[in-house]
N, C-alpha and C positions, 0 to 999 in steps of 0.2 A: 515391509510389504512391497508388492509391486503393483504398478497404476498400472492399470489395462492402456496401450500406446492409444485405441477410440479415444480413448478422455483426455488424454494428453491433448490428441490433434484436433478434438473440439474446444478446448481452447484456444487455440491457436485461430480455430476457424472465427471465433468470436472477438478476439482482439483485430483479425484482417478485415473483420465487417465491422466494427466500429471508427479504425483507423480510417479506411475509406471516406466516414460519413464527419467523422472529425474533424479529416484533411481538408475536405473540399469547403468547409466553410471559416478554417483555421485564416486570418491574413486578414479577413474582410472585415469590415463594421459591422458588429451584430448588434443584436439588442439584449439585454440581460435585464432577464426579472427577476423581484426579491420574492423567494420563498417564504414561509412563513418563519421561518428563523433568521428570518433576514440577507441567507446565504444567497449566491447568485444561480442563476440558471437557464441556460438558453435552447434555442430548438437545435442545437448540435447535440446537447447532452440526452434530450428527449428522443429524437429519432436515432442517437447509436445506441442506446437502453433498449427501446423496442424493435430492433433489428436482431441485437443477441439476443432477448426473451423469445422472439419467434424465429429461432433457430436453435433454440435449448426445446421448447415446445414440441417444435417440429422432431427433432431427434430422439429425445428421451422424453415426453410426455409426464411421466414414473418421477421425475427431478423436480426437485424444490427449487425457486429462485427468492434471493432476496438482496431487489434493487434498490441505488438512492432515490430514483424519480418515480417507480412505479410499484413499489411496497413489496409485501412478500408472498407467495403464492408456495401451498406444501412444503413449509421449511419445518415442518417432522419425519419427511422421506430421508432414508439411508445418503444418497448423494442431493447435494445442495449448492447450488451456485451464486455466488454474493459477486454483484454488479454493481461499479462504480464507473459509468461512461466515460466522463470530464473528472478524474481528480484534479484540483485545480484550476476551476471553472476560471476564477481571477486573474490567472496567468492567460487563460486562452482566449478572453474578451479584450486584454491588452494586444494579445500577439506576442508573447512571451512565449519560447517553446518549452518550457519545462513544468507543464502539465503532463498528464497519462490516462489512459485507462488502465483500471484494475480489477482483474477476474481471479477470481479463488471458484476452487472447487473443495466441497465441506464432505467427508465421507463419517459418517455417525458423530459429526461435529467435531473434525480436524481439518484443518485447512492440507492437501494430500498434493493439491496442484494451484501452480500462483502465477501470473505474469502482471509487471510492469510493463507495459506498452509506451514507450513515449515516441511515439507516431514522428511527433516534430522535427524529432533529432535522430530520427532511424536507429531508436536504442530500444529492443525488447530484451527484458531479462524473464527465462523461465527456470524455474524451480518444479521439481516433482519428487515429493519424498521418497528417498532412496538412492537419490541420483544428485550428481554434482548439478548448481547453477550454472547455467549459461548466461551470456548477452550474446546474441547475436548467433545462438551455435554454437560457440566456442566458452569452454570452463573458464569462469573465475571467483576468485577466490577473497575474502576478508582478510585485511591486515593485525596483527597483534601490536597492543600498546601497551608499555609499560605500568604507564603512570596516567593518571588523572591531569596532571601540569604540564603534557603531555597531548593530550588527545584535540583531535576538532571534532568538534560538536555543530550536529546541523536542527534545526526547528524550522520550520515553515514561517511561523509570525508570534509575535511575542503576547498577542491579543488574545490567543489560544489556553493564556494562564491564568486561572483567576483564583481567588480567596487561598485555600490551602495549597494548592497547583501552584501557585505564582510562588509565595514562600519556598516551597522543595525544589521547585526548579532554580530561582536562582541559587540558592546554595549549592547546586551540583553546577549552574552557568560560571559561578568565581571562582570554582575548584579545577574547570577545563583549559585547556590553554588560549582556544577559541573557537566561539559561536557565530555560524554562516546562517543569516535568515534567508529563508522564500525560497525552499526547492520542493516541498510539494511532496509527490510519493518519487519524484527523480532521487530524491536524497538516498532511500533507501536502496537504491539499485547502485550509491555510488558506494554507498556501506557495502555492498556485498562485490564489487569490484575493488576494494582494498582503497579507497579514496581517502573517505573517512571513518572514523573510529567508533562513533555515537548519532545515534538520534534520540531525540528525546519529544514528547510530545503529547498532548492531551486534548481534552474534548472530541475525540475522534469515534467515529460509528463503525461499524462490522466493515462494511463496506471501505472503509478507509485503509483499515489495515490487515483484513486477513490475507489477502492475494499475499501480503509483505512474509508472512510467516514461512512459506515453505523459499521463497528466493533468499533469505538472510540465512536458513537453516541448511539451506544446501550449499550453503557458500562456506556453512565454516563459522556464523554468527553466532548469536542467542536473541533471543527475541521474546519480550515477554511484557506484560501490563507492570508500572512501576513498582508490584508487593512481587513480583516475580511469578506471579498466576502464567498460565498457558492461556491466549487470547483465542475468544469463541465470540458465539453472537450474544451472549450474557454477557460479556466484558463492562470496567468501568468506563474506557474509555480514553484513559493512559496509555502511552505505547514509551517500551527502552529498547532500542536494539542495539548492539553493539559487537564489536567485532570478534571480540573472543569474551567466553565466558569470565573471567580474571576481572574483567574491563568492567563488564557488564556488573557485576555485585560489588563492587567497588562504586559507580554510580548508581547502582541500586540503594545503598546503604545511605545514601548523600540525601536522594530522594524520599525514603522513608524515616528518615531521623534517626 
């Protein structure tokens, strides 16, 4: 299919108005409150969320959004936009730059348009199905890897794994050659730049990883929930991406026994 270039370049418009509002309080002291999940969350991540909702509003009205800080409004309309301000709130209350924002665009519930923004380090990767990923403009591409004893594998934090999760994941962590903690959704933009080979990763919401689906996919990846489902806003919550499909069922197979 082809994405209307309007929808392309309204995400774009939405990652430069949250980047804005990111940057300027990126560096400083802030203050982080615990969510009712305990997760963190500050007035950077609140006013970049409500800056893109009312610029999705303002434009398409007819669109569904569904944010992490401010829930979901018409997520049964045709297009749908899944908002994550601060992925990586924890990195950007240290001053860590390898947080992002991440915006998906959902068309009858595919993820069609994706960006990683990582504001900090002037790396945007965009995806739009049909089209090669970019970072920065410029295509790039996922690496192929042979073997399993072989591959790096990147996770955000290991806290992420519990009861059955924790089991399947290390058995595919002994099987890789090496496991990089704490990159956040950066990881998956180095996956689709040909860095690393695997991500692996769980207890994750819509918002976490659909933006990821069309930038891994236009890169050349696979991406999918650890039973090899296509991730939507139903998902369980698992995410594998990997650089080529080979790779990919190969650590699928690790993960599901």
């Amino acid at each position: 299919m082809t994405v209307e270039a309007n929808l392309i370049n309204m995400a774009g418009q939405l990652a430069d108005a949250a980047a804005g509002i990111t940057m300027s309080y990126f560096g400083a002291s802030i203050e982080a409150e615990k969510k009712a999940d305990a997760s963190p969350v500050t007035i950077a991540d609140r006013q970049a969320e409500a800056a893109m909702r009312e610029i999705i509003e303002a434009e398409f009205p007819d669109h569904g959004i569904f944010g992490e800080e401010y829930g979901q409004a018409r997520t049964d309309a045709q297009y749908v936009w899944v908002l994550d301000p601060i992925d990586g709130t924890k990195s950007f209350v240290i001053g860590k730059p390898l947080f992002g924002t991440l915006i998906a665009l959902l068309k009858d519930g595919k993820p069609i348009v994706g960006i990683i923004d990582c504001a900090a380090l002037s790396h945007r990767w965009l995806g739009v199905e049909g089209q090669p990923t970019t970072r920065n403009g410029k295509p790039v591409r996922t690496r192929a890897c042979g073997n399993l004893d072989e591959a790096w594998m990147a996770s955000t934090s290991p806290g992420m794994f519990l009861g059955g999760d924790a089991t399947a994941f290390a058995a595919l962590k002994a099987a890789v050659r090496q496991t990089v903690w704490g990159g956040d959704c950066h990881s998956y933009g180095l996956l689709a730049s040909g860095n690393l080979d695997l991500v692996a990763e769980a207890g994750m919401s819509p918002y976490d990883h659909l933006a990821l689906v069309p930038v891994i996919e236009g890169a050349g990846g696979k991406i999918t929930d650890w039973n090899g489902a296509a991730l939507g806003l139903s998902s369980d919550g698992t995410v594998l991406a990997a650089g080529d499909a080979a790779m990919h069922k190969a650590a699928e197979i690790l993960l599901t026994g």
